[in-house]
One Martini backbone bead per residue (centre of mass of N, CA, C, O) as a GRO file, in nm:
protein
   88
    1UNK     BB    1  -0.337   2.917  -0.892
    2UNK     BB    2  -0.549   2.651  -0.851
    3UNK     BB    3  -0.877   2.627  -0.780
    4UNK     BB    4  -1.090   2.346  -0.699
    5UNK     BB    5  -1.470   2.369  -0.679
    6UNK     BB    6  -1.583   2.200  -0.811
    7UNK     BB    7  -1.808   1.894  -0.905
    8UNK     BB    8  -1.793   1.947  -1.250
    9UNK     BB    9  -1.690   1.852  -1.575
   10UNK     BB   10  -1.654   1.927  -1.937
   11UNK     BB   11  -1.432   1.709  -2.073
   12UNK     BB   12  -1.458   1.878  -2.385
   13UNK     BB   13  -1.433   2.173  -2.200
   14UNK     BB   14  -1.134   2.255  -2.119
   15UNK     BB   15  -1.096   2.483  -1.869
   16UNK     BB   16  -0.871   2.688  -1.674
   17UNK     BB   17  -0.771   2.918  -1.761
   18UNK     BB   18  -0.464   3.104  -1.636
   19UNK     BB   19  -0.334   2.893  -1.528
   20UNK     BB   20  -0.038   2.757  -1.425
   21UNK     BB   21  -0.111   2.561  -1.198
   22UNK     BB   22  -0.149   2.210  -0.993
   23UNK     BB   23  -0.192   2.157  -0.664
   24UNK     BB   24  -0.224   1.851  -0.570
   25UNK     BB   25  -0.459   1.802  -0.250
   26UNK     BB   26  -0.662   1.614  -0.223
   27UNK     BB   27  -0.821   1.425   0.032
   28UNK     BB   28  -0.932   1.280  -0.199
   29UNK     BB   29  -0.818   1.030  -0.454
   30UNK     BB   30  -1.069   1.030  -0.661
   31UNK     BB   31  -1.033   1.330  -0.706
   32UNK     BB   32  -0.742   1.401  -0.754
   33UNK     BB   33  -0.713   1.222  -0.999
   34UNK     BB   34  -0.907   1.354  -1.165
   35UNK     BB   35  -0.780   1.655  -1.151
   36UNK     BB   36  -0.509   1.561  -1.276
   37UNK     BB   37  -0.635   1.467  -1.551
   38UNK     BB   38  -0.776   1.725  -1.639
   39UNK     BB   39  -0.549   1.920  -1.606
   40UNK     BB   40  -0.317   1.759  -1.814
   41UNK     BB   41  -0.535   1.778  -2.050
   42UNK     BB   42  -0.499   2.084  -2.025
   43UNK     BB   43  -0.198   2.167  -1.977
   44UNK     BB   44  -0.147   2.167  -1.666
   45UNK     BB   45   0.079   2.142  -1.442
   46UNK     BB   46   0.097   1.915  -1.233
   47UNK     BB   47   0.141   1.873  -0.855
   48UNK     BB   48   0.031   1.554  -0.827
   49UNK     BB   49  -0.009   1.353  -1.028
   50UNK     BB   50  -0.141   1.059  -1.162
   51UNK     BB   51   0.115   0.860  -1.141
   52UNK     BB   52   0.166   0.950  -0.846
   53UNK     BB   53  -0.100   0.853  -0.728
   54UNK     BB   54  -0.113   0.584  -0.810
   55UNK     BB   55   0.184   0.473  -0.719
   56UNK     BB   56   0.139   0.541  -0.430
   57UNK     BB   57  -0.157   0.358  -0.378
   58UNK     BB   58   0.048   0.119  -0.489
   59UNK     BB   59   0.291  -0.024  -0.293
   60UNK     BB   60   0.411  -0.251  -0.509
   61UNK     BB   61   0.483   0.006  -0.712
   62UNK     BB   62   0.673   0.158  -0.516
   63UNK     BB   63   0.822   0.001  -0.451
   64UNK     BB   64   0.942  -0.093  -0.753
   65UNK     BB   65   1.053   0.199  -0.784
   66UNK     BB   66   1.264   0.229  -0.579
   67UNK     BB   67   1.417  -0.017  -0.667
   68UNK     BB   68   1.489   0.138  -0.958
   69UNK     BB   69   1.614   0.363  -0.774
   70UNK     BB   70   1.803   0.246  -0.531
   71UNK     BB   71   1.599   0.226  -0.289
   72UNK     BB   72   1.562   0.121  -0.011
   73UNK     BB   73   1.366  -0.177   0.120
   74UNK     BB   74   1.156  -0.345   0.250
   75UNK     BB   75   1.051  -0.618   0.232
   76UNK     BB   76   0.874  -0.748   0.012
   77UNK     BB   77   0.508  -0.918  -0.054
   78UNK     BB   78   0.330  -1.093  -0.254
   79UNK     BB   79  -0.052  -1.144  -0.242
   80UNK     BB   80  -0.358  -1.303  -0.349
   81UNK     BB   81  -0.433  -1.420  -0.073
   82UNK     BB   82  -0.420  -1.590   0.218
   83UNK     BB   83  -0.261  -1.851   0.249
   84UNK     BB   84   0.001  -1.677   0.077
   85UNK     BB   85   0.053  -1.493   0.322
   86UNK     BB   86   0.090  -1.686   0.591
   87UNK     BB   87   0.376  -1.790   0.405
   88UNK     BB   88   0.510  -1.537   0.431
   0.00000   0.00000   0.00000
């Protein structure tokens, strides 16, 4: 398993060395989002993806992608605005 404690890493010459796996699991968000990134370009299979780690951050598309896969969500309301939120 990976652990990553760099600060830094070098886009061009993404080396994970011998990595079988990436648990993301960092406490940042873009922290985590982007070493799940990095892993991925690097070919390390890599468990809490880029996709999924958006994908949770997004409560619409989580909405969304629940109920395309039939399971059931409480009522959710998308407002852009403050006034059409008040009004829902």
């Amino acid at each position: 398993m990976l652990h990553v404690d760099e600060s830094h890493y070098d886009l061009m010459n993404l080396d994970f060395g011998e990595s079988s796996v990436l648990l993301q699991r960092c406490v940042s968000h873009t922290r985590g989002l982007h070493i799940a990134a990095i892993a991925e370009a690097a070919g390390v299979p890599t468990l809490n993806t880029t996709r999924v780690t958006l994908l949770c951050d997004n409560k619409a598309l989580t909405t969304l992608s629940l109920a395309k896969a039939g399971i059931p969500t409480p009522r959710t309301i998308l407002a852009f605005d403050v006034a059409h939120a008040l009004d829902a």
